[in-house]
Jmol script that loads the backbone (N, CA, C; Angstrom):
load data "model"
ATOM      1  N   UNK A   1       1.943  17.565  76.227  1.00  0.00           N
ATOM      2  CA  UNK A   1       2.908  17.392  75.164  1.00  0.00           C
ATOM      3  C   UNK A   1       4.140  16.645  75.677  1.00  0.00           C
ATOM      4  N   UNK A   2       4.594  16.883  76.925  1.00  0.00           N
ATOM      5  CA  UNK A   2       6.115  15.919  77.623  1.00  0.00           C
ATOM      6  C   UNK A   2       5.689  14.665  77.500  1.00  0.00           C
ATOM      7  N   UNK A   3       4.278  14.366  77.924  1.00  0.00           N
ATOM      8  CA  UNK A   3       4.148  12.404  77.532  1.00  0.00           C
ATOM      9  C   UNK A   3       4.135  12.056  76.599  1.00  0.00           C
ATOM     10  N   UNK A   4       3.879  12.918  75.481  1.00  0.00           N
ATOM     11  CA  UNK A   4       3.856  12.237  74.389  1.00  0.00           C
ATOM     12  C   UNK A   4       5.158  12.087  73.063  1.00  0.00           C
ATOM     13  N   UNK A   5       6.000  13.272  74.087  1.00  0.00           N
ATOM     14  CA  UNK A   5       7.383  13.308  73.777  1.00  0.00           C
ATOM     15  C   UNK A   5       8.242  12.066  74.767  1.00  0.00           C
ATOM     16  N   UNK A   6       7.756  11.820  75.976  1.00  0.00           N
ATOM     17  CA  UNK A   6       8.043  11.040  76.577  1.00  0.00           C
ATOM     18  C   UNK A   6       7.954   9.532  75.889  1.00  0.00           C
ATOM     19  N   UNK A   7       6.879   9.226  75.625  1.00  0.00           N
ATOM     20  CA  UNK A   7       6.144   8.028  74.686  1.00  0.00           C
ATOM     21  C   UNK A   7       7.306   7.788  73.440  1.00  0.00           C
ATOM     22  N   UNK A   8       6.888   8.896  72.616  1.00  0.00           N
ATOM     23  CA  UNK A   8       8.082   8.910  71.219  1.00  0.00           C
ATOM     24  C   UNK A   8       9.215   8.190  71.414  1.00  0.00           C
ATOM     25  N   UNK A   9       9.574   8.773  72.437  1.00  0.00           N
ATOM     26  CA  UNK A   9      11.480   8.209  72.583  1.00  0.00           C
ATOM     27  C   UNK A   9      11.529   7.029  72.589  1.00  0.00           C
ATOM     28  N   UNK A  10      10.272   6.594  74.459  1.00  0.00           N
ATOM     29  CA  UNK A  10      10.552   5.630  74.726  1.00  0.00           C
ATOM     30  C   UNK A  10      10.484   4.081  73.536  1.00  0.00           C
ATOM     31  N   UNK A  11       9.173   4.144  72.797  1.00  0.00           N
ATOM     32  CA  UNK A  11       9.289   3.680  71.954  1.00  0.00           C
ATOM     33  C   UNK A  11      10.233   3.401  70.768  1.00  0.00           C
ATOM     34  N   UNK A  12      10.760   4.560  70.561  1.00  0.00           N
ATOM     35  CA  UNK A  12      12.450   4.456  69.418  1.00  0.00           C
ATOM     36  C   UNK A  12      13.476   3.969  70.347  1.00  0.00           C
ATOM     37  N   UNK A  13      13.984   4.230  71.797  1.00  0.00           N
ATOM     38  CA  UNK A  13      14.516   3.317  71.912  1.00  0.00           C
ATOM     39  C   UNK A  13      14.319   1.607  72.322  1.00  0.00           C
ATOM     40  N   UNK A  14      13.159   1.191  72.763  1.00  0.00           N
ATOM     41  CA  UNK A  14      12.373  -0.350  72.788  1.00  0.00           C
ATOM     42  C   UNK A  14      12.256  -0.933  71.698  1.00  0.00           C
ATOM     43  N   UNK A  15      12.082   0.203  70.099  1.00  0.00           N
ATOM     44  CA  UNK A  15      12.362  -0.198  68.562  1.00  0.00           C
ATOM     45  C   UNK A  15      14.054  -0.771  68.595  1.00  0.00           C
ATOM     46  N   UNK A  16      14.616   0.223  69.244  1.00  0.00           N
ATOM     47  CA  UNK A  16      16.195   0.334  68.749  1.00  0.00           C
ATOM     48  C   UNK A  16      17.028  -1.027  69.635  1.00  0.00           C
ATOM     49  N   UNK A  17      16.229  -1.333  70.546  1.00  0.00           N
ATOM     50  CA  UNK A  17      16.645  -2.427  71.795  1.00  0.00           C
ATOM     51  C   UNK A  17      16.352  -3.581  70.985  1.00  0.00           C
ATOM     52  N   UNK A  18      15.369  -3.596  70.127  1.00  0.00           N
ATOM     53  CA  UNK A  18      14.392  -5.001  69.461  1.00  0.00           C
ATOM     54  C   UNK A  18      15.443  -5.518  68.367  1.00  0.00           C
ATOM     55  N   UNK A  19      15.723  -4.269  67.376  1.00  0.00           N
ATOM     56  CA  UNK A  19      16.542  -4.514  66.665  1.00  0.00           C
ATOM     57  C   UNK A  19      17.951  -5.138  66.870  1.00  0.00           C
ATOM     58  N   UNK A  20      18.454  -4.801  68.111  1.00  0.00           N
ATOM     59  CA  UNK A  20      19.566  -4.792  68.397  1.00  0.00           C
ATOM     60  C   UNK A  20      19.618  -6.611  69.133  1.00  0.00           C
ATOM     61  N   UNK A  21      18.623  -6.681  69.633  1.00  0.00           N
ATOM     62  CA  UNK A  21      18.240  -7.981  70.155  1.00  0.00           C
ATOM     63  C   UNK A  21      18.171  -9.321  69.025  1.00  0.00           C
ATOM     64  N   UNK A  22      17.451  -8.661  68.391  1.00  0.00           N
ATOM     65  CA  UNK A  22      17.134  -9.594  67.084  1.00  0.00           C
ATOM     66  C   UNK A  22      18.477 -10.128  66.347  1.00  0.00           C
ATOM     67  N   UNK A  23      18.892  -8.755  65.967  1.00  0.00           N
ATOM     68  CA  UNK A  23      20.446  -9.040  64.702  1.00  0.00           C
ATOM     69  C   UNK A  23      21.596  -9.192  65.408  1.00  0.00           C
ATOM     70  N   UNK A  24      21.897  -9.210  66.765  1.00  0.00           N
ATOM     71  CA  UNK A  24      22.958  -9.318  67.193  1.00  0.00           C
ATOM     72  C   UNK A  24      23.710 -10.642  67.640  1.00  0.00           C
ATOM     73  N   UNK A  25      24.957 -11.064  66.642  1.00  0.00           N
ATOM     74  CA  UNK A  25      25.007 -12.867  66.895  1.00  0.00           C
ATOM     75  C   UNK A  25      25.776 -12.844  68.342  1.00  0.00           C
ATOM     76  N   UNK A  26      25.553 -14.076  68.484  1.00  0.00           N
ATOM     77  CA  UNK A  26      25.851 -14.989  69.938  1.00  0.00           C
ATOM     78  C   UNK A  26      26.931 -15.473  69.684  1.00  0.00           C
ATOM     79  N   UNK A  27      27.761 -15.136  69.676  1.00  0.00           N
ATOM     80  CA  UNK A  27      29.453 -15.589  69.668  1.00  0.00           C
ATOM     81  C   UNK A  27      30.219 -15.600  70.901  1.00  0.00           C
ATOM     82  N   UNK A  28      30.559 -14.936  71.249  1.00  0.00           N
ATOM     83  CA  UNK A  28      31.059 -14.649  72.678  1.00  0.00           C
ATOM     84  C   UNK A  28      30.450 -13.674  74.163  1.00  0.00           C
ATOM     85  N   UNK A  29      30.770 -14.075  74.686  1.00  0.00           N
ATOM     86  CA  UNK A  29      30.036 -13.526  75.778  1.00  0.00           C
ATOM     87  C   UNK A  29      29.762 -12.014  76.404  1.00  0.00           C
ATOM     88  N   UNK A  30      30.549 -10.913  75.527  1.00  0.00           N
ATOM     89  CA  UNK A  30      30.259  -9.798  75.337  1.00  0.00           C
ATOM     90  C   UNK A  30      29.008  -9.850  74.690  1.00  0.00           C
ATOM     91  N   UNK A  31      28.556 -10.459  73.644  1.00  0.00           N
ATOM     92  CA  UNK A  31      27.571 -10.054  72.538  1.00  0.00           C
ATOM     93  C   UNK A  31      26.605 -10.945  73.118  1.00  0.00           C
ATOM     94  N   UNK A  32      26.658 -11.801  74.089  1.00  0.00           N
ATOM     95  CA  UNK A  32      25.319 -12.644  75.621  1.00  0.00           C
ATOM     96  C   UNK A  32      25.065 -11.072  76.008  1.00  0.00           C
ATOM     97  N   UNK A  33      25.851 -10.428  76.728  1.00  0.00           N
ATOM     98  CA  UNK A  33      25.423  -9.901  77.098  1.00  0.00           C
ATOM     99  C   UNK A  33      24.530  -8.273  76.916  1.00  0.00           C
ATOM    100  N   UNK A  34      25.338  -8.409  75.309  1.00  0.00           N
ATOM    101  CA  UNK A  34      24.555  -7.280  74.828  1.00  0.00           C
ATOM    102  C   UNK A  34      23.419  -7.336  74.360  1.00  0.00           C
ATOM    103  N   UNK A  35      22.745  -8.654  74.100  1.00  0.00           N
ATOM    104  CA  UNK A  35      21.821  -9.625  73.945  1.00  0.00           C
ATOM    105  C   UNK A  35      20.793  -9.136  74.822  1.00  0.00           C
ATOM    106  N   UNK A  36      21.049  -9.447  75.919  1.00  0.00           N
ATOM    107  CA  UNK A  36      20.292  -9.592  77.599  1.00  0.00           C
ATOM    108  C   UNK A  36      20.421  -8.220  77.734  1.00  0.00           C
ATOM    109  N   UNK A  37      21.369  -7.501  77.625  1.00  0.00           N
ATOM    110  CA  UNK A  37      21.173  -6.078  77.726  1.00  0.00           C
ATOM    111  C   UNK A  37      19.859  -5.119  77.231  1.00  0.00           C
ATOM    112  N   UNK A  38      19.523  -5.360  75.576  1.00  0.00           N
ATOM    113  CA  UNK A  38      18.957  -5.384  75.083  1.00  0.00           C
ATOM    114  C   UNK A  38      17.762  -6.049  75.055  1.00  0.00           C
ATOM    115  N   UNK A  39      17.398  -7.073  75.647  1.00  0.00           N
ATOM    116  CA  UNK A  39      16.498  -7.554  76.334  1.00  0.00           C
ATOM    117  C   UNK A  39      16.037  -7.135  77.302  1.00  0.00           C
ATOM    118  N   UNK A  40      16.643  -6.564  78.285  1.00  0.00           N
ATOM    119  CA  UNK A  40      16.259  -6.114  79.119  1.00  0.00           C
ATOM    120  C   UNK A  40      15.933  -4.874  79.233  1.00  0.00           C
ATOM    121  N   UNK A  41      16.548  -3.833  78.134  1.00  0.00           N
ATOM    122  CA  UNK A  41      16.015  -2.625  77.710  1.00  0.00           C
ATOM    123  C   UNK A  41      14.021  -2.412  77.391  1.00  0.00           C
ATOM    124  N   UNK A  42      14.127  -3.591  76.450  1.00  0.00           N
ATOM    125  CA  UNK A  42      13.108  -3.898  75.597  1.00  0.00           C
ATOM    126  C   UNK A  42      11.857  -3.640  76.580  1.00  0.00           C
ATOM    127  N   UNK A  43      12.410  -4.771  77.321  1.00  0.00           N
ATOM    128  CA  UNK A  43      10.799  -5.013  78.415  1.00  0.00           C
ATOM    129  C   UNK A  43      10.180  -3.899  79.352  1.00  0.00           C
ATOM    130  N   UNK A  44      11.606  -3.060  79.746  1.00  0.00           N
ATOM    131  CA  UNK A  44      11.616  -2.031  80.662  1.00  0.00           C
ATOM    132  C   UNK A  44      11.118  -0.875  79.792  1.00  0.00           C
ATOM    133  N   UNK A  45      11.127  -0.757  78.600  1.00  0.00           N
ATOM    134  CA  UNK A  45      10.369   0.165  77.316  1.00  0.00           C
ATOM    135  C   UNK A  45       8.882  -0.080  77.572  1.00  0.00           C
ATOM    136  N   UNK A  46       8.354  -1.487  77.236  1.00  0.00           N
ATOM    137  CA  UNK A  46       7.606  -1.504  77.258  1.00  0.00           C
ATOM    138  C   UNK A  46       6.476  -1.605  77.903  1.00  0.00           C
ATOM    139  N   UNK A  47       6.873  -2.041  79.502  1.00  0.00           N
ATOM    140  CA  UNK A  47       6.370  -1.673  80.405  1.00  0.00           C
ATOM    141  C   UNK A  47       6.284  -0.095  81.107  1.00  0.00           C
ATOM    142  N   UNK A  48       6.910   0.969  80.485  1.00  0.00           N
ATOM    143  CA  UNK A  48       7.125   2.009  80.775  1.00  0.00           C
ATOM    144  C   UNK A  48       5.688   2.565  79.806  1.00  0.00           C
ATOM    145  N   UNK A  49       5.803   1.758  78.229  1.00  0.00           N
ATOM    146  CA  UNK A  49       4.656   2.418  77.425  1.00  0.00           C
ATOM    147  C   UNK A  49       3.385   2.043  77.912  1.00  0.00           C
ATOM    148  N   UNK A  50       3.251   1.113  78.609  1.00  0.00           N
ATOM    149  CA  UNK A  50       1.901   0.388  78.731  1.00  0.00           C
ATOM    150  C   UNK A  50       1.649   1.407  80.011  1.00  0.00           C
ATOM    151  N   UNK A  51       2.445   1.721  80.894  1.00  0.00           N
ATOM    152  CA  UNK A  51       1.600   2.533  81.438  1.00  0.00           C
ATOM    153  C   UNK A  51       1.741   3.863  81.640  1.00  0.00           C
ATOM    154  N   UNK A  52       2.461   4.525  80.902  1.00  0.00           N
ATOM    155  CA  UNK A  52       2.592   6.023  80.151  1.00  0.00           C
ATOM    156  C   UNK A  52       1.249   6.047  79.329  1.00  0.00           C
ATOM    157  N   UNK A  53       0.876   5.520  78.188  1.00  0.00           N
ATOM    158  CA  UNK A  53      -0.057   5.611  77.329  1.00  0.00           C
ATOM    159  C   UNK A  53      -1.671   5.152  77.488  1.00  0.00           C
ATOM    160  N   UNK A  54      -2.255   6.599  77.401  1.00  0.00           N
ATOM    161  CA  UNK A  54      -3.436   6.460  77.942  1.00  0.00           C
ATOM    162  C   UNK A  54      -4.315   6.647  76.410  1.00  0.00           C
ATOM    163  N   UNK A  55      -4.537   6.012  75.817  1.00  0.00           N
ATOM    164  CA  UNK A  55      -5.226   5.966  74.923  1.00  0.00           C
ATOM    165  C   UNK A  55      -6.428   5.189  74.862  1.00  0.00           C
ATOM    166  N   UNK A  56      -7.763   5.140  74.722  1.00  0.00           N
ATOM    167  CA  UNK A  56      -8.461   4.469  74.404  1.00  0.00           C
ATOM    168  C   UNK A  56      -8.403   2.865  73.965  1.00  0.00           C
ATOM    169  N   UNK A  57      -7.678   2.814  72.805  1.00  0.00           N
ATOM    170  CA  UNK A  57      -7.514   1.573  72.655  1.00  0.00           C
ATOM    171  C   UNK A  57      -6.892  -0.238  73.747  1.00  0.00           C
ATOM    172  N   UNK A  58      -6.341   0.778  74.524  1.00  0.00           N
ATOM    173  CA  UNK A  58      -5.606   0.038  75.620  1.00  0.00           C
ATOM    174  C   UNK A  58      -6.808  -0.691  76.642  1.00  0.00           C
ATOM    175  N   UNK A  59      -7.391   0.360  77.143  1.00  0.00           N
ATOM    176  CA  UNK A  59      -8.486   0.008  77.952  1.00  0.00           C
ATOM    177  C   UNK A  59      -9.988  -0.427  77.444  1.00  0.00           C
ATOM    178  N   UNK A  60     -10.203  -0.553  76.212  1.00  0.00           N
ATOM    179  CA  UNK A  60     -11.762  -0.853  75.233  1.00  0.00           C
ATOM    180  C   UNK A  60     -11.590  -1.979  75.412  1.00  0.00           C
ATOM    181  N   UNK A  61     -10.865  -3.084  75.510  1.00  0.00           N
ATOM    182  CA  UNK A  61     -10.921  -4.339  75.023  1.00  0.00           C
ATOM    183  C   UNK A  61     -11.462  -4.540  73.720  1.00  0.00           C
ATOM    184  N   UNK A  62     -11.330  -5.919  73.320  1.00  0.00           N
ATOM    185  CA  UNK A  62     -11.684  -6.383  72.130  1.00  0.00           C
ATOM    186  C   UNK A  62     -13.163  -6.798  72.194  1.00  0.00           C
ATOM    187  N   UNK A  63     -14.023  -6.768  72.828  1.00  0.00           N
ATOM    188  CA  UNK A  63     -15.480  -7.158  72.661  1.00  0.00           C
ATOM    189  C   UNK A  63     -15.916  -5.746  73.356  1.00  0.00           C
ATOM    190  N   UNK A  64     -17.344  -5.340  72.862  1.00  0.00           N
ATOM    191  CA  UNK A  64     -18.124  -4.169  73.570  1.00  0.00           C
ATOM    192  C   UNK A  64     -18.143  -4.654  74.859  1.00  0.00           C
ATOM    193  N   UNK A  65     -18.763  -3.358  75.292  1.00  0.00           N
ATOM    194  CA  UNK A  65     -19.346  -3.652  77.026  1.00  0.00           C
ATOM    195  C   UNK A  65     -20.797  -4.022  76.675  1.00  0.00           C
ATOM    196  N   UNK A  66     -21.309  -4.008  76.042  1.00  0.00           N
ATOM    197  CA  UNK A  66     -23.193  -4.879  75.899  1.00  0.00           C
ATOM    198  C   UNK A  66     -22.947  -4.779  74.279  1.00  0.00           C
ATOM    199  N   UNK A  67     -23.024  -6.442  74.157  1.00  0.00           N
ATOM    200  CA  UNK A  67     -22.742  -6.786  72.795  1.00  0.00           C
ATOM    201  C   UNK A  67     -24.146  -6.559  71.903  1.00  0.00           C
ATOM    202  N   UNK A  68     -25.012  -6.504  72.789  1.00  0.00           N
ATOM    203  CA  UNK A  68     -26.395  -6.680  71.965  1.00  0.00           C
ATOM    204  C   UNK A  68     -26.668  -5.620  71.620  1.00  0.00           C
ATOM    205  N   UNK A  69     -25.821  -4.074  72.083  1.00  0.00           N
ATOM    206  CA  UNK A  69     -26.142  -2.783  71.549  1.00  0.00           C
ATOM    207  C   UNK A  69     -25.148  -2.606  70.216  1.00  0.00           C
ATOM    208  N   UNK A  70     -24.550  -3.603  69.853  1.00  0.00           N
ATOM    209  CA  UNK A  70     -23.240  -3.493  68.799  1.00  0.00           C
ATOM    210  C   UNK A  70     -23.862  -3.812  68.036  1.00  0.00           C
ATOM    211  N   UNK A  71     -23.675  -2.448  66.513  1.00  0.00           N
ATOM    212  CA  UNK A  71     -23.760  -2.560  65.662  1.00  0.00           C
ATOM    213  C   UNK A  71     -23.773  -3.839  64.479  1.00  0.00           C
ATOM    214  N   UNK A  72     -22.842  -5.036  65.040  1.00  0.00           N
ATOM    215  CA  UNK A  72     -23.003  -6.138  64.229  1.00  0.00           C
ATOM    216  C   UNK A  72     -23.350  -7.360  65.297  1.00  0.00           C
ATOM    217  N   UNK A  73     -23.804  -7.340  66.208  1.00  0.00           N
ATOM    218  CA  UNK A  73     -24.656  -8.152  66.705  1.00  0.00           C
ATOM    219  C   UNK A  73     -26.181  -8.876  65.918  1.00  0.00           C
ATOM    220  N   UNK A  74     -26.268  -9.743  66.093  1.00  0.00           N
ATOM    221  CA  UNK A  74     -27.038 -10.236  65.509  1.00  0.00           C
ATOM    222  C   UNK A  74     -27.758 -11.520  66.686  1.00  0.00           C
ATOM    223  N   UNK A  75     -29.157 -11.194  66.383  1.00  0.00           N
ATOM    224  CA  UNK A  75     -29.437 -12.548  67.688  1.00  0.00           C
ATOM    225  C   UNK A  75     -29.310 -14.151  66.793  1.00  0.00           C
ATOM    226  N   UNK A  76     -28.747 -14.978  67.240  1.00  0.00           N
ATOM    227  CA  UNK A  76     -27.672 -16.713  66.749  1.00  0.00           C
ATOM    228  C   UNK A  76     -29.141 -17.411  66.135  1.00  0.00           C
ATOM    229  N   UNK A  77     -30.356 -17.149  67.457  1.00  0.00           N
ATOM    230  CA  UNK A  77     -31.860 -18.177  67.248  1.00  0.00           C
ATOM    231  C   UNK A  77     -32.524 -17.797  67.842  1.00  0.00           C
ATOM    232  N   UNK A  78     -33.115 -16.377  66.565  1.00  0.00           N
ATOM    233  CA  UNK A  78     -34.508 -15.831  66.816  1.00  0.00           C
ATOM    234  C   UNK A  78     -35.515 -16.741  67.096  1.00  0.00           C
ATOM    235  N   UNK A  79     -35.582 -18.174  66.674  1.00  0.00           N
ATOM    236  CA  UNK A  79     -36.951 -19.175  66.295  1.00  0.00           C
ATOM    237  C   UNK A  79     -36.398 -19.564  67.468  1.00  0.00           C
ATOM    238  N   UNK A  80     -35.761 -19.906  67.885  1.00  0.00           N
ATOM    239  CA  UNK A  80     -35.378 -20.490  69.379  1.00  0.00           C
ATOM    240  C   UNK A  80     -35.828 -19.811  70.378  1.00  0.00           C
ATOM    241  N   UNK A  81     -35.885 -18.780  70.660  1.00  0.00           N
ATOM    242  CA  UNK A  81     -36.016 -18.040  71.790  1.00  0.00           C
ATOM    243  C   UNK A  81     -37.795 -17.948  71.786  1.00  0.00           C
ATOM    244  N   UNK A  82     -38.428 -18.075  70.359  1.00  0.00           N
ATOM    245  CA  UNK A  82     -39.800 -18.328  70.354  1.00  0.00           C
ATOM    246  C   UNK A  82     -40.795 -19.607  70.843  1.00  0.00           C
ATOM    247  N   UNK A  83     -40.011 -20.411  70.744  1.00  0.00           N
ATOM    248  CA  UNK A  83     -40.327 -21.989  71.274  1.00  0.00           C
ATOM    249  C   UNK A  83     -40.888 -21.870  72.156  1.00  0.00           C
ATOM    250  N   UNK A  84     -41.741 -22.880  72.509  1.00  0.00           N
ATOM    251  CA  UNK A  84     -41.838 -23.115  74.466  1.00  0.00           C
ATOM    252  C   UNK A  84     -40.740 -24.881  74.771  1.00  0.00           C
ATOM    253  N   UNK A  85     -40.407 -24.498  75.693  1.00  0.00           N
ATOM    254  CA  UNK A  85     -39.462 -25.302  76.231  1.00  0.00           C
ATOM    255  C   UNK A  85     -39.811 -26.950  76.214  1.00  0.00           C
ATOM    256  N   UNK A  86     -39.506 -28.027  75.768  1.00  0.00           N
ATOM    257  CA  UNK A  86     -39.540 -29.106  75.276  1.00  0.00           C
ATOM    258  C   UNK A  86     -39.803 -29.526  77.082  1.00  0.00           C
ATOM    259  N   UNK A  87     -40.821 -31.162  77.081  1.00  0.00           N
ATOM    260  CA  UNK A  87     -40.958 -31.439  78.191  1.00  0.00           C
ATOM    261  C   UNK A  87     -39.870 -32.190  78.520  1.00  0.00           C
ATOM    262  N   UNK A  88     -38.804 -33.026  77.598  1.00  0.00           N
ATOM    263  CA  UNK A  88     -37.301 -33.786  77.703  1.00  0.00           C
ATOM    264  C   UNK A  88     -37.883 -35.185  77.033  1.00  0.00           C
ATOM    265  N   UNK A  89     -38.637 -34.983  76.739  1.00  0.00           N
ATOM    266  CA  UNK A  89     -38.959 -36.558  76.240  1.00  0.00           C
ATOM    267  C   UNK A  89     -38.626 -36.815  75.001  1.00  0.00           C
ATOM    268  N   UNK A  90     -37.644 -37.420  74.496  1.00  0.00           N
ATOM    269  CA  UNK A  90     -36.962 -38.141  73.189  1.00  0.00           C
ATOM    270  C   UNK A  90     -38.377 -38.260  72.232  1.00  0.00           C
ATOM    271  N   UNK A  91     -38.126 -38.132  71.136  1.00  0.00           N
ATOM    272  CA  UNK A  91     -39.111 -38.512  69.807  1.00  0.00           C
ATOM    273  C   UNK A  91     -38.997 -40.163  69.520  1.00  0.00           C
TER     274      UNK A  91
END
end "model"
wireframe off; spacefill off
backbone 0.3
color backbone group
């Protein structure tokens, strides 16, 4: 339960850094630096979540591990794979 109270925060404040990054104008060099401040909050959030958070989704990647056992796999050229192999000679 602490990581995931841990997680919570960190995320509301990396939300609260983003915001603050985003809407905050560039006028003088206090508000550079609250800028970069906030920037630099941000990244340090989110490198904190990426490896605080152990969830599944992080580590699955976006393609299966054997695509041909996936549910929407489909073989591209069934009639292809039936062929016998051409000797190379042009028609």
């Amino acid at each position: 339960m602490g990581k995931r109270v841990i997680l919570a925060v960190t995320k509301l404040v990396c939300g609260l850094a983003g915001v603050v990054f985003l809407f905050c104008p560039i006028r003088t060099s206090t508000q550079i630096l609250i800028n970069v401040g906030a920037l630099t909050i941000a990244l340090i959030c989110g490198v904190i979540i990426y490896n605080l958070d152990d969830s599944d989704s992080r580590n699955s990647g976006y393609w299966p591990q054997d695509p041909t056992k996936s549910a929407l796999y489909r073989d591209p050229n069934p009639k292809e794979r039936d062929r016998p192999e051409s000797s190379g000679s042009a028609p």
